[in-house]
C-alpha positions as CSV (number, residue, x, y, z in Angstrom):
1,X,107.6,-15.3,-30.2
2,X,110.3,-12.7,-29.5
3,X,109.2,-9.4,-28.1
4,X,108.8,-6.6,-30.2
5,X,110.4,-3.1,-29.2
6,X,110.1,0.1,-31.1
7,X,112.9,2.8,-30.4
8,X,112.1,6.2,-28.7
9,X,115.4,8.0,-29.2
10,X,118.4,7.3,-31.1
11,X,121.8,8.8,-29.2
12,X,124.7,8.9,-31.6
13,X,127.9,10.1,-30.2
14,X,130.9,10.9,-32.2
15,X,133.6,13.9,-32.5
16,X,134.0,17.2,-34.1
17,X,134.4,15.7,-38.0
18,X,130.6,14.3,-37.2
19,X,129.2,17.6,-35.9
20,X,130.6,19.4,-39.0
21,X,129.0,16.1,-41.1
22,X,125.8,16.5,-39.5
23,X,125.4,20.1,-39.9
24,X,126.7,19.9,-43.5
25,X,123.5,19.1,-45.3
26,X,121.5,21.9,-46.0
27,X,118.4,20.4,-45.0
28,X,120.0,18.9,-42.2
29,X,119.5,22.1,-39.7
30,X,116.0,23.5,-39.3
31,X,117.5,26.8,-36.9
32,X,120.4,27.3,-34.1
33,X,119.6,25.9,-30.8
34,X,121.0,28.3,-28.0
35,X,122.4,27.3,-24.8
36,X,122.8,23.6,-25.1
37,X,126.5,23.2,-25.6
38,X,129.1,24.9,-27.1
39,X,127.1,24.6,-30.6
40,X,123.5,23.1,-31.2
41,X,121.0,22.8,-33.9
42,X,117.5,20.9,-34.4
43,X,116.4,19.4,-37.9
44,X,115.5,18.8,-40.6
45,X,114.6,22.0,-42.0
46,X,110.5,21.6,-43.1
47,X,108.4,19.1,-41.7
48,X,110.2,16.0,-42.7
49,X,110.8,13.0,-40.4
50,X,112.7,12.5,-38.7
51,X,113.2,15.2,-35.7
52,X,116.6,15.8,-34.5
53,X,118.5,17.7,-31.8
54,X,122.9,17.8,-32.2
55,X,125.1,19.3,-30.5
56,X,129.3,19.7,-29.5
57,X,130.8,20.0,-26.2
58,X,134.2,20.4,-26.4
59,X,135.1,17.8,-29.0
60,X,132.5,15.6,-28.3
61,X,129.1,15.3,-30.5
62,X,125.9,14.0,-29.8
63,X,122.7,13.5,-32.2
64,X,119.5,12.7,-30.7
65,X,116.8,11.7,-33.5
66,X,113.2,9.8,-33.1
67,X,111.1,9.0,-35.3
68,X,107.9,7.4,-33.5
69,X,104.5,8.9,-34.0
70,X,101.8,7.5,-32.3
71,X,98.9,5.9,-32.9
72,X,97.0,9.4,-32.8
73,X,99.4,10.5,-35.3
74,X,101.2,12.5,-32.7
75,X,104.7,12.7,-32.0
76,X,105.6,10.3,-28.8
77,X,109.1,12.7,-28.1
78,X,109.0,16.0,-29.0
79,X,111.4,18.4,-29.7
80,X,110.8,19.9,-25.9
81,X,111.3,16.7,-24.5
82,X,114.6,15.9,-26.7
83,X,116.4,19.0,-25.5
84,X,115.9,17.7,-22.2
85,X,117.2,14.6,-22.8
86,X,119.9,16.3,-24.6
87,X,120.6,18.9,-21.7
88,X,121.0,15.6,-19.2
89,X,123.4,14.0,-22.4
90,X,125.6,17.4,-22.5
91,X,125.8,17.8,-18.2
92,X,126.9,14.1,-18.2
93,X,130.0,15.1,-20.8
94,X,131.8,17.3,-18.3
C-alpha cells in the first residue's frame, strides 16, 4: 500500500498578473497584511476554508493556502504560523 500524505501548506508562486488575479475576488481578501512585502493580504473574507496569506515582492507573487484541520477540529497551520512561513518565502526573493 502506498503511503498516504496530507498537505500542510500550498506555495504558489507566480507574477504580478497573479497577484492582481488573486486579490481580484471580492471575497478573496479578508484585510491588508502590513509589512510582509511590497503588498500583502490574508483570505478569504468570513470564515470560509480555506486560509490564505499572498503577497508581491517586486514582480514576484507568492500564495500560501492550507486547508488541514485536525482531528480536534483545530486548525494544524494558522494564520500566525503562515506569515512566518511567508516572511522566510519573501527574505529568500531578494
Amino acid at each position: 500500500m502506498a503511503p498516504h500524505f496530507d498537505a500542510l501548506v500550498l506555495l504558489e508562486f507566480g507574477g504580478m498578473t497573479d497577484f492582481a488575479e488573486w486579490v481580484g475576488g471580492r471575497t478573496a481578501v479578508k484585510s491588508i497584511v502590513s509589512d510582509l512585502g511590497d503588498a500583502a493580504y490574508n483570505g478569504p473574507s468570513g470564515d470560509d476554508e480555506p486560509i490564505m496569506l499572498g503577497f508581491r515582492k517586486g514582480t514576484r507573487a507568492v500564495r500560501l493556502t492550507t486547508l488541514k484541520i485536525g482531528a480536534d477540529g483545530k486548525r494544524v497551520v494558522t494564520m500566525q504560523q503562515l506569515r512566518a512561513l511567508a516572511e522566510l518565502v519573501a527574505s529568500r526573493l531578494d
